[in-house]
TORSE-401896 format. One line per 8 residues: number of its first residue (from 1); for each residue x, z, y of C-alpha. Coordinates in Angstrom, 3 decimals. Layout:
residues N
NUM	X/Z/Y | ... $
***
This chain:
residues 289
1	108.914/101.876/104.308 | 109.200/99.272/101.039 | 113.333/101.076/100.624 | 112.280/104.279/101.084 | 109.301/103.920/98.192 | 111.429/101.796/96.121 | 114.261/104.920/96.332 | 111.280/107.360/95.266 $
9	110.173/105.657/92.402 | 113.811/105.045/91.150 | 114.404/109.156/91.518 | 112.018/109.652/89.101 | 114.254/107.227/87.320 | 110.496/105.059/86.529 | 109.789/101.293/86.553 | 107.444/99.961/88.749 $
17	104.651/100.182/85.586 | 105.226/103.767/84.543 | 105.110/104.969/88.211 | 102.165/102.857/88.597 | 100.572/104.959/86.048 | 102.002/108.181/87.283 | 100.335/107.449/91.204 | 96.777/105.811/89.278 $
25	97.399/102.267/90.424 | 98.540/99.337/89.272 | 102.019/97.633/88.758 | 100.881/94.765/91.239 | 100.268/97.267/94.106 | 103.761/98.979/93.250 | 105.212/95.926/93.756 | 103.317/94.620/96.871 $
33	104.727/98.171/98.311 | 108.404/97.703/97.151 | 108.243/93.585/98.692 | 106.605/94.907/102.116 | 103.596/93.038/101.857 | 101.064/96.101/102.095 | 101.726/100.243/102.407 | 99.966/102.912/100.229 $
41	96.822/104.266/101.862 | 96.939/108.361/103.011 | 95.882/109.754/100.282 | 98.154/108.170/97.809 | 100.839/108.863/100.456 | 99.748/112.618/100.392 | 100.070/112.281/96.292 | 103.548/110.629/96.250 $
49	104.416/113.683/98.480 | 103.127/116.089/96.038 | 104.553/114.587/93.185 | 107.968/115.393/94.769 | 107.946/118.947/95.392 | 106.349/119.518/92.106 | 109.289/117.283/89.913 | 111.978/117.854/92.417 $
57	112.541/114.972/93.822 | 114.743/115.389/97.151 | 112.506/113.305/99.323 | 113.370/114.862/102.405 | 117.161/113.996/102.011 | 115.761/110.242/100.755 | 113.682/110.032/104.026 | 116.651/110.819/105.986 $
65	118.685/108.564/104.684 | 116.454/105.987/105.109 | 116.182/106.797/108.688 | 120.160/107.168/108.941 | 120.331/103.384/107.943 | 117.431/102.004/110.242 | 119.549/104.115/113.042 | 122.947/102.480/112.112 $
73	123.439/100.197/115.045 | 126.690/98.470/116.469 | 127.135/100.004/120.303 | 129.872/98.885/122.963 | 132.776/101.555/123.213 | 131.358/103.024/126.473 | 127.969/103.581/124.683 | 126.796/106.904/123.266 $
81	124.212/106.654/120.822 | 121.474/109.380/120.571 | 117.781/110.073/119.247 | 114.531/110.546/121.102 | 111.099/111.939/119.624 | 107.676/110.862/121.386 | 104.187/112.084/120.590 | 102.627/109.311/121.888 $
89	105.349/106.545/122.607 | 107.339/105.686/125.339 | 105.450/103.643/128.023 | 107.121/101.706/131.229 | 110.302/102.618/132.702 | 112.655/105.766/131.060 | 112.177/108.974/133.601 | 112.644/112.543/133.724 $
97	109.160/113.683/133.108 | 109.290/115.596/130.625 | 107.397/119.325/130.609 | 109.248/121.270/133.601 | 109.582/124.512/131.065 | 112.106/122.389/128.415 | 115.377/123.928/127.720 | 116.866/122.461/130.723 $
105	114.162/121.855/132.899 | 112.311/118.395/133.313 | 114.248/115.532/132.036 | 114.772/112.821/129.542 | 115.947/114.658/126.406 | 117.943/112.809/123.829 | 119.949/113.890/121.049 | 122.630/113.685/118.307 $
113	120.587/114.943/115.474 | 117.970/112.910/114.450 | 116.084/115.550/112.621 | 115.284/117.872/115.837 | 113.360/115.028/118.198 | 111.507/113.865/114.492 | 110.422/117.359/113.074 | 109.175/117.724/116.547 $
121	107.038/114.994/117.038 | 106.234/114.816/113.390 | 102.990/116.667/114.182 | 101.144/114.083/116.005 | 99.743/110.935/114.532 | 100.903/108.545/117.178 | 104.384/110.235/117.341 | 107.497/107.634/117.556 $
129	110.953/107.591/116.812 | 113.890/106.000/118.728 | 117.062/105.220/118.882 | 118.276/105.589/122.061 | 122.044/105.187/123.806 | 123.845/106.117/127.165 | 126.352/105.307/129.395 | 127.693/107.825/131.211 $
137	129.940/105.752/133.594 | 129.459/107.670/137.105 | 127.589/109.996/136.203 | 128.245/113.784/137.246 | 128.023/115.374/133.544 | 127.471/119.333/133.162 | 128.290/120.674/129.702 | 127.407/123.724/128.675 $
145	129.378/125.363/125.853 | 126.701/127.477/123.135 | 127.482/130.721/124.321 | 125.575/133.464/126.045 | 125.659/131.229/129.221 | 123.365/128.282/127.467 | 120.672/130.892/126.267 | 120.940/132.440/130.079 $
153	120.761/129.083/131.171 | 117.810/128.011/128.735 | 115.804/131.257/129.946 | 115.947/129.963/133.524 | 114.470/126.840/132.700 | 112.244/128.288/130.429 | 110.662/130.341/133.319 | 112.302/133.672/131.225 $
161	113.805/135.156/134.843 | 111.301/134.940/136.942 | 110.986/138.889/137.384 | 114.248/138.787/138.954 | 113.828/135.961/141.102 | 116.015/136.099/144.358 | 118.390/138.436/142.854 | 122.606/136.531/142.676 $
169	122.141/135.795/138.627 | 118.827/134.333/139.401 | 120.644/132.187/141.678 | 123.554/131.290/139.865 | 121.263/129.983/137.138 | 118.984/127.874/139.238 | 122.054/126.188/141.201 | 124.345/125.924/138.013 $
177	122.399/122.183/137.267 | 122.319/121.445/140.883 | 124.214/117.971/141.595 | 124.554/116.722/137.982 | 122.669/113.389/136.645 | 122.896/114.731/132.908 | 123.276/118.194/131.178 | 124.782/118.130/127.946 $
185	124.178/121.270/125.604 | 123.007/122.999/122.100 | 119.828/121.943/121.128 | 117.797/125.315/119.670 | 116.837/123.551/116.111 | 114.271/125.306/113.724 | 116.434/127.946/112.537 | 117.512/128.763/116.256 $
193	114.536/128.527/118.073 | 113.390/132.142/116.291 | 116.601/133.615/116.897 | 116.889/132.430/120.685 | 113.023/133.673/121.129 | 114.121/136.889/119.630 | 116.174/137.246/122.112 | 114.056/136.672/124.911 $
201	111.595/139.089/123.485 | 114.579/141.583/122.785 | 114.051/141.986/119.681 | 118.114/141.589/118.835 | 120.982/141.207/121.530 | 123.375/139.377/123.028 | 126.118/139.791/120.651 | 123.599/138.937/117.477 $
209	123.007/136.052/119.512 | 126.393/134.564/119.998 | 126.889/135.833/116.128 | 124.297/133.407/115.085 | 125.289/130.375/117.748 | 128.302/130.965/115.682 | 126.957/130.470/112.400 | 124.393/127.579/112.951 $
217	125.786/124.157/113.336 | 123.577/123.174/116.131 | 123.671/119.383/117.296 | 123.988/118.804/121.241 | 121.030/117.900/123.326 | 121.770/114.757/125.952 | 119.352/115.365/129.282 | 119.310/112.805/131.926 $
225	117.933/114.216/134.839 | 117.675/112.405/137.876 | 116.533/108.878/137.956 | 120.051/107.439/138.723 | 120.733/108.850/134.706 | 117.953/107.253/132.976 | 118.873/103.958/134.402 | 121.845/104.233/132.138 $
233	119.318/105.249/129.239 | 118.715/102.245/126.791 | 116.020/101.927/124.255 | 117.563/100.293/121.130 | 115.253/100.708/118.263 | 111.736/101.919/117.619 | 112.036/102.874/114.332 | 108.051/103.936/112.994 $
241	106.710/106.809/111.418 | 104.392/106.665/107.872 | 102.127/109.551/107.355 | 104.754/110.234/104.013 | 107.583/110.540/106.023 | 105.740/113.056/109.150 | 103.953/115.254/106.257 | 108.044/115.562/104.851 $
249	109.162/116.397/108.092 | 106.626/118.966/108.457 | 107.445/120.770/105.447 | 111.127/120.710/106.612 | 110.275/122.376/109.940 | 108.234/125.221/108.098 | 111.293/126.234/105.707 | 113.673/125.715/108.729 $
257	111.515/128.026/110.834 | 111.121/130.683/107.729 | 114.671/130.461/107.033 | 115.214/130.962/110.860 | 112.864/134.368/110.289 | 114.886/135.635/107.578 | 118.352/134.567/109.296 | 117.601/136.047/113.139 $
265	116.036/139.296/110.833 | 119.668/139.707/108.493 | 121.600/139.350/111.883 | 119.330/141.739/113.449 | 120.786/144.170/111.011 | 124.232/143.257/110.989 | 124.105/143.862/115.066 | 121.815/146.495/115.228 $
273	122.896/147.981/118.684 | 126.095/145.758/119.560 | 125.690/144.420/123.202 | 123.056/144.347/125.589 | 119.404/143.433/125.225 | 117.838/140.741/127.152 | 115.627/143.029/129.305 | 118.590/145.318/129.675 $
281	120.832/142.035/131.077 | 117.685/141.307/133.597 | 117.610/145.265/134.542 | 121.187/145.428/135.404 | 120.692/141.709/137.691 | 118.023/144.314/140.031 | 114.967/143.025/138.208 | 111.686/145.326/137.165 $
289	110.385/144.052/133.964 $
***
């Protein structure tokens, strides 16, 4: 954390005195901070935090960067190296137990954008970070473009078809996975988490959905699924959390999610009645909902 507050204090372009005086401490705390020898308590965390939004100081793109350099690590050619959020911190051996009703079903989810496993997990005090890498020698590997078949897909595992249970695109779904040790996809970020939950609720359709797939640069989701998988699932760094750096992420998540409102809402428009609803994709499989 001593970069990241040293990198604060320098974009308000202040010495270690002057921002001293700005935070209501002293210059030999500011520098204890900067050398790593103690941390600023919550509340002055909470202050720093303030002080940002309110003189415009781009701390969220100064806490990723910091992050982007703790993550920089040298891998062997046949590694992959990904990201994994935890609320609570990874305990024992690497498994696929993760909530059955995740966009691919239980698993070990890891991915290529660092900011969807953090804004997350950012939520919960004991939350950690890691970076995580894969080998995916041997492994059966099922990717699944962003298209209408990774919502379909993600509505399977998210329990969304039920109603039509039995019927062939039930079916089709829930053996599409079947025989694969890792599923490799979108991962629904702030912004398309609304949109894809508009869909479900059919609130806009299939082609708004695709339209906005389209438009969002989504990062890709890494999902070992069977035990066999997580064996080639390495834990490289643990890279911890300060309460400055989880309240920043939780402001980012809000204005992701609110731009995600006002994004799903504008596409809404554009595709008012182009392509089917969700319900009306369900009706035509033979289910009653």
């Amino acid at each position: 954390m001593k970069q990241l507050l040293q990198e604060i204090r320098e974009a308000f372009h202040l010495s270690q005195e002057r921002f001293a005086n700005l935070l209501g401490t002293t210059f030999a705390t500011v520098n204890r901070w900067e050398n790593g020898r103690t941390i600023p308590g919550k509340k002055t965390q909470d202050k720093i935090v303030r002080l940002c939004s309110e003189y415009g100081v781009p701390l969220h793109e100064l806490v990723m960067e910091n992050i982007q350099k703790e993550s920089a690590i040298p891998l062997e050619p046949d590694r992959i190296l990904l990201y994994h959020g935890s609320k609570s911190g990874l305990s024992g051996a690497i498994a696929p137990i993760s909530r059955d009703k995740c966009d691919f079903g239980r698993g070990f989810y890891m991915g290529t954008d660092p900011v969807q496993p953090l804004t997350l997990v950012c939520d919960f005090e004991q939350s950690r970070f890691y970076v995580v890498s894969i080998n995916l020698t041997g492994l059966s590997v099922l990717e699944v473009p962003p298209n209408l078949e990774w919502a379909m897909l993600v509505a399977f595992y998210r329990g969304k078809m039920e109603p039509i249970k039995g019927t062939p695109l039930y079916q089709r779904y829930a053996q599409m996975a079947q025989g694969h040790d890792v599923l490799v996809g979108a991962i629904a970020n702030d912004r398309m988490f609304y949109v894809l939950d508009n869909f479900f609720l059919g609130n806009i359709t299939d082609v708004a959905l695709i339209q906005s797939l389209a438009a969002l640069q989504l990062g890709r989701q890494y999902v070992a699924v069977t035990g066999r998988a997580c064996e080639k699932v390495r834990v490289e760094k643990e890279i911890p959390l300060s309460h400055l750096e989880r309240l920043c992420l939780q402001s980012v998540s809000e204005q992701n999610r609110s731009k995600g409102i006002s994004f799903a809402n504008d596409i809404c428009r554009n595709h008012r009645r182009e392509g089917r609803y969700f319900d009306e994709i369900m009706s035509e499989a033979g289910g009653h909902i």
